[in-house]
LOPA-702884 format. One record per residue (C-alpha): residue in three letters; x, y, z. Coordinates in steps of 0.2 Angstrom, whole numbers, plus 2048, in hexadecimal, padded with zeros to 3 digits. Example, Ala and Ser with C-alpha at 12.3 -4.5 7.8 and 13.67 -1.06 7.14 Angstrom:
BEGIN
Ala83E7EA827;Ser8447FB824;
//
This chain:
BEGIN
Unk84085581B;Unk84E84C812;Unk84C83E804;Unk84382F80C;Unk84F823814;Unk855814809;Unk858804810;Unk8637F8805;Unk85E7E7805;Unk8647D57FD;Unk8667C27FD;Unk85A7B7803;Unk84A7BB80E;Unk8507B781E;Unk85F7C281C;Unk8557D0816;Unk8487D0822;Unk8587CE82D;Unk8607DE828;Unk84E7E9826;Unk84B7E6839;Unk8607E883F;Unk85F7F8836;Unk84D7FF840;Unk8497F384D;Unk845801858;Unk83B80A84D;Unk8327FB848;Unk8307F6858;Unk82680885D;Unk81D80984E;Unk8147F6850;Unk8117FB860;Unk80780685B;Unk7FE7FF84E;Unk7FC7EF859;Unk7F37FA864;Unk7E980585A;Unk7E27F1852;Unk7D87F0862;Unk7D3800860;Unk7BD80285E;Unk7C4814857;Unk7C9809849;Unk7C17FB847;Unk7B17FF850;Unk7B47F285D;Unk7C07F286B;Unk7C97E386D;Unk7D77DB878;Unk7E87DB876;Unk7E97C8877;Unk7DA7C7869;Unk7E07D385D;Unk7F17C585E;Unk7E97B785C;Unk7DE7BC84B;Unk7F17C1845;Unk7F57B284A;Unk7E87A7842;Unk7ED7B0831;Unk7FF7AA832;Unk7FC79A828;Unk7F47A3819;Unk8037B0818;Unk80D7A1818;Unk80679780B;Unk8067A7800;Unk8157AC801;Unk8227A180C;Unk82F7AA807;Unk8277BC80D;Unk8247B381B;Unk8387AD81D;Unk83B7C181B;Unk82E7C7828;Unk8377B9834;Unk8457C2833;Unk83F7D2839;Unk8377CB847;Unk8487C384B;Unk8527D1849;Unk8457DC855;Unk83F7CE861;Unk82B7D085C;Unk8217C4856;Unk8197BF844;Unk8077C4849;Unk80D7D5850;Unk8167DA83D;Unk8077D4834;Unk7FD7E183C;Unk80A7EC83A;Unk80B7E6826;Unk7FA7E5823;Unk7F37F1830;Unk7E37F9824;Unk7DE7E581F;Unk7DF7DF830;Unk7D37EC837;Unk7C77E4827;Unk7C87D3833;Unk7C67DB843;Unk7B77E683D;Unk7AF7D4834;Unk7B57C8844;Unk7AA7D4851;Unk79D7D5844;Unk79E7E483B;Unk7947F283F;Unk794806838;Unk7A1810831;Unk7B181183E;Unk7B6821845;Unk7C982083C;Unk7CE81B82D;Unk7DE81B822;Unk7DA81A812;Unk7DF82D80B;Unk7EB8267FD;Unk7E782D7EA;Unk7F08207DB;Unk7EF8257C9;Unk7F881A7B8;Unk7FD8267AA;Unk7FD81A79A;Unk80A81C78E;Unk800829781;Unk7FF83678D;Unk812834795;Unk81B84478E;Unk82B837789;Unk81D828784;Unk82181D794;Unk81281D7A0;Unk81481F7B5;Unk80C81A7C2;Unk80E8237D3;Unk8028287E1;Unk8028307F2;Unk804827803;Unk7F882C80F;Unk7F6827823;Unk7F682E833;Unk80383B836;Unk80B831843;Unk811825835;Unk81C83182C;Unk82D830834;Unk82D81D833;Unk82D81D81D;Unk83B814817;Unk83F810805;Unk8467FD802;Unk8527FA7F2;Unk8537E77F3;Unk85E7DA7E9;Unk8557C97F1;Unk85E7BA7E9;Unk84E7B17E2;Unk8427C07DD;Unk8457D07D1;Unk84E7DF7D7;Unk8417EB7DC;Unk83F7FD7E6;Unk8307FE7F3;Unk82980D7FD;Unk82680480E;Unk82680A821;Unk83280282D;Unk8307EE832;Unk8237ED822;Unk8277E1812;Unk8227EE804;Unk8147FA802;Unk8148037ED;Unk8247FE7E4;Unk8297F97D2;Unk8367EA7CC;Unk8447EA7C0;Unk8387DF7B7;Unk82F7F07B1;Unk81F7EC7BD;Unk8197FA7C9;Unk80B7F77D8;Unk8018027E3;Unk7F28047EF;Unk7E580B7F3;Unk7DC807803;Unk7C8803803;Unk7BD800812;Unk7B97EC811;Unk7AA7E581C;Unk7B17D2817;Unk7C07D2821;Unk7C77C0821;Unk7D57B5828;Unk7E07B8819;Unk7F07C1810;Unk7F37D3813;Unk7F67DE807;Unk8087E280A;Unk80C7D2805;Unk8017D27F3;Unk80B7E07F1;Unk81C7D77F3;Unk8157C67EA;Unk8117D37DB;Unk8247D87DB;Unk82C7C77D7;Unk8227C47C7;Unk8277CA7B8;Unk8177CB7AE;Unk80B7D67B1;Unk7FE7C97B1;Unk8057BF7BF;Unk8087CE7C8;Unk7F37CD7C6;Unk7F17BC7CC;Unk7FA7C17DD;Unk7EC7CC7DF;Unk7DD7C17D7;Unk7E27AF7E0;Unk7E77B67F1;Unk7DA7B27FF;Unk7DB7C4804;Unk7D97CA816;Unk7D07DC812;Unk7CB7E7804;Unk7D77F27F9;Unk7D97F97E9;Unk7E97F27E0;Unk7F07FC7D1;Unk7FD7F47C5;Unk8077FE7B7;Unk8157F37AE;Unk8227FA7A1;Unk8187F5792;Unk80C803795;Unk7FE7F879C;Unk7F37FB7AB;Unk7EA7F17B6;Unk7DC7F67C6;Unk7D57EB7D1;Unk7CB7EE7DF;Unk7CE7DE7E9;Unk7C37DA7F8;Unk7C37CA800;Unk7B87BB7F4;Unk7B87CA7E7;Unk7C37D47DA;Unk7BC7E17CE;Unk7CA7E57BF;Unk7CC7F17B4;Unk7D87F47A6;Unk7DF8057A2;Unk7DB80C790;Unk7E381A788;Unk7DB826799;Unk7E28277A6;Unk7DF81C7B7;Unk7DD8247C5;Unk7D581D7D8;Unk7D38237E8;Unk7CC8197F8;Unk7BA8167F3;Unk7B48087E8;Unk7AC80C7D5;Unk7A67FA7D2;Unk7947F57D9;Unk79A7E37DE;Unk7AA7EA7E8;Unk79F7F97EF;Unk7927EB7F8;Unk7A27E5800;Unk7A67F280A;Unk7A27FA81C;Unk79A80D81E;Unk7A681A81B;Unk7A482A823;Unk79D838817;Unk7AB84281A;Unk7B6834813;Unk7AB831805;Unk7AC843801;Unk7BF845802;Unk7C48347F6;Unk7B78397E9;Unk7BE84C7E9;Unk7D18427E8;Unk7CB8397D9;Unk7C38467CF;Unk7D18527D1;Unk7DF8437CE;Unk7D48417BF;Unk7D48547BA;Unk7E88567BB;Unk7EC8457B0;Unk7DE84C7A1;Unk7E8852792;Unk7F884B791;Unk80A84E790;Unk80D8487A3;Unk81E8477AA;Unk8278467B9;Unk8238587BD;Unk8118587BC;Unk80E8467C5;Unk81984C7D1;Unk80D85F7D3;Unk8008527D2;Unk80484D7E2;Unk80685D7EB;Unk7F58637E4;Unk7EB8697F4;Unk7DD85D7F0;Unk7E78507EF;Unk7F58517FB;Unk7ED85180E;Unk7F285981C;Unk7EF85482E;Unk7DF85B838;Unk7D9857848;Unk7D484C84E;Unk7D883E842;Unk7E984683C;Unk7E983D82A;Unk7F884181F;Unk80084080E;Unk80F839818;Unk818836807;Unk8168317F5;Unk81D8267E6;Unk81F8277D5;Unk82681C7C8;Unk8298177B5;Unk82B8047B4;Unk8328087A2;Unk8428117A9;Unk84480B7BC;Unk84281C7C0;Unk83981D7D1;Unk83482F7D8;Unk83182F7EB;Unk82C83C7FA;Unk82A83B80D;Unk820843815;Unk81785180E;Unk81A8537F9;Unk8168657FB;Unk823867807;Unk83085D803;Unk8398597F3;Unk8388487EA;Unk84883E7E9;Unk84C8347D7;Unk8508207DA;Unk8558137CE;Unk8548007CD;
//
């Protein structure tokens, strides 16, 4: 597979949101219809619902996206003018894994769901064990397989906000990405039994990138009224690091210190564990083997490029698809917020080459 496809974006929201959906309005359009589908899904969500209901919780969560972040919203618009769907079909499509939190919590919970997509392994190297002194932060992307032709990497110039680079998939707002303001943000997913009418994630992540302080890149993540669980890691140009694993009603932060930082997709903090639904043991299994080994690789020092990058590729680490739930590294991203550079993969890192960006 070639370098992932970059998408040039600038001016205000609506005429980036606009151009984002001129540019893959068919591609959009297939892959929301998917995930619109699969949001009714009891394989996911443990309850099968409508059509029509699954629409009308996206609907109800408008308002709060709004008043987050109207200007997301303005951008989000003009995807859904450019490809003729709706605003509650692209937050599902956005937000997919937080809006399977708030169908799990509306039909009233219940046991770990057959699917999940939450494979994604994140690490911050702080500045003392960067080979050149300037820390990283990187991690791999990980969903079902099906999702990998649909990555798309968005360099955007908006008038009112930073400049910033995001690893996204097609009609999506922004996913992991860094600023020209030195601040870099990831994910990794967590199974939330407190789903809400709320923000999804996607747009954290954006709000995140229009700050130019670190710390207000943390208040976009602390004061949102979130609509599901994940685990948010920040890494700005100063060398500090910042983890939070944010469920809806409650964040749990930690600091980096002169270790490394690394998380998978299950929660280390008592008060964030409480807050989330049965997971599968086999998923248990698989995020705490993820971590350890993550944790392994970054021991010692000197990292560069190189060795985040093999990171990635490690056969612990990067996943490949199995029946029947076909789960995938379907790319990865890594970045120094100290130099813009931003190192990006789709698809499989062990089988394809990473491509060198800059801000």
């Amino acid at each position: 597979m070639s370098a992932p496809r970059l998408l040039e974006l600038a001016g205000d929201p609506l005429a980036m949101g606009r151009a984002h959906g001129r540019a893959c309005r068919d591609e959009i359009r297939r892959y929301t219809a998917e995930r619109v589908a699969l949001a009714g899904s009891a394989v996911w969500t443990g309850h099968a619902l409508g059509r029509a209901e699954v629409l009308a919780l996206a609907e109800a969560s408008l308002a709060e996206h709004n008043a987050y972040a109207p200007a997301l919203m303005a951008e989000l618009a003009g995807i859904a003018e450019a490809t003729g769907l709706s605003l509650a079909e692209l937050i599902i499509t956005n937000g997919f894994t937080d809006f399977i939190d708030l169908v799990y919590a509306h039909a009233g919970g219940g046991g770990a769901t057959a699917q999940v997509e939450d494979d994604c392994t994140a690490f911050i190297v702080p500045d003392s064990l960067s080979a050149d002194g300037r820390g990283w932060f990187g991690q791999t992307w990980d969903m079902h397989a099906g999702s990998k032709p649909y990555v798309v990497l968005l360099r955007a110039r908006p008038a009112d906000a930073p400049a910033f680079i995001a690893f996204s998939l097609t009609g999506c707002i922004g996913m992991i990405g860094m600023n020209d303001a030195g601040i870099a943000i990831g994910i990794t997913n967590l199974l939330g039994a407190q789903g809400q009418i709320g923000v999804s994630w996607p747009f954290v992540v954006r709000q995140a990138l229009t700050q130019t302080d670190i710390e207000a890149a943390l208040a976009c993540i602390t004061d949102a009224k979130l609509m599901g669980a994940h685990n948010f890691l920040l890494f700005d140009r100063h060398g500090v690091g910042i983890n939070v694993e944010a469920m809806p009603g409650h964040c749990h932060i930690t600091r980096s210190t002169a270790d490394p930082l690394a998380h998978s997709n299950h929660c280390l903090a008592p008060e964030t564990l409480a807050r989330c639904r049965p997971r599968a043991a086999d998923s248990q299994a698989s995020s705490e083997a993820r971590l350890a080994r993550a944790q392994q690789l970054l021991a010692g020092g000197g990292l560069t490029a190189q060795a985040l990058t093999a990171l990635t590729r490690d056969p612990v680490i990067c996943v490949r698809a199995t029946p029947p739930l076909e789960m995938e590294t379907c790319g990865a991203a890594i970045m120094q917020p100290a130099s813009g550079q931003f190192h990006a993969v789709q698809g499989l890192p062990t089988d394809n080459d990473y491509a060198v960006f800059s801000i």
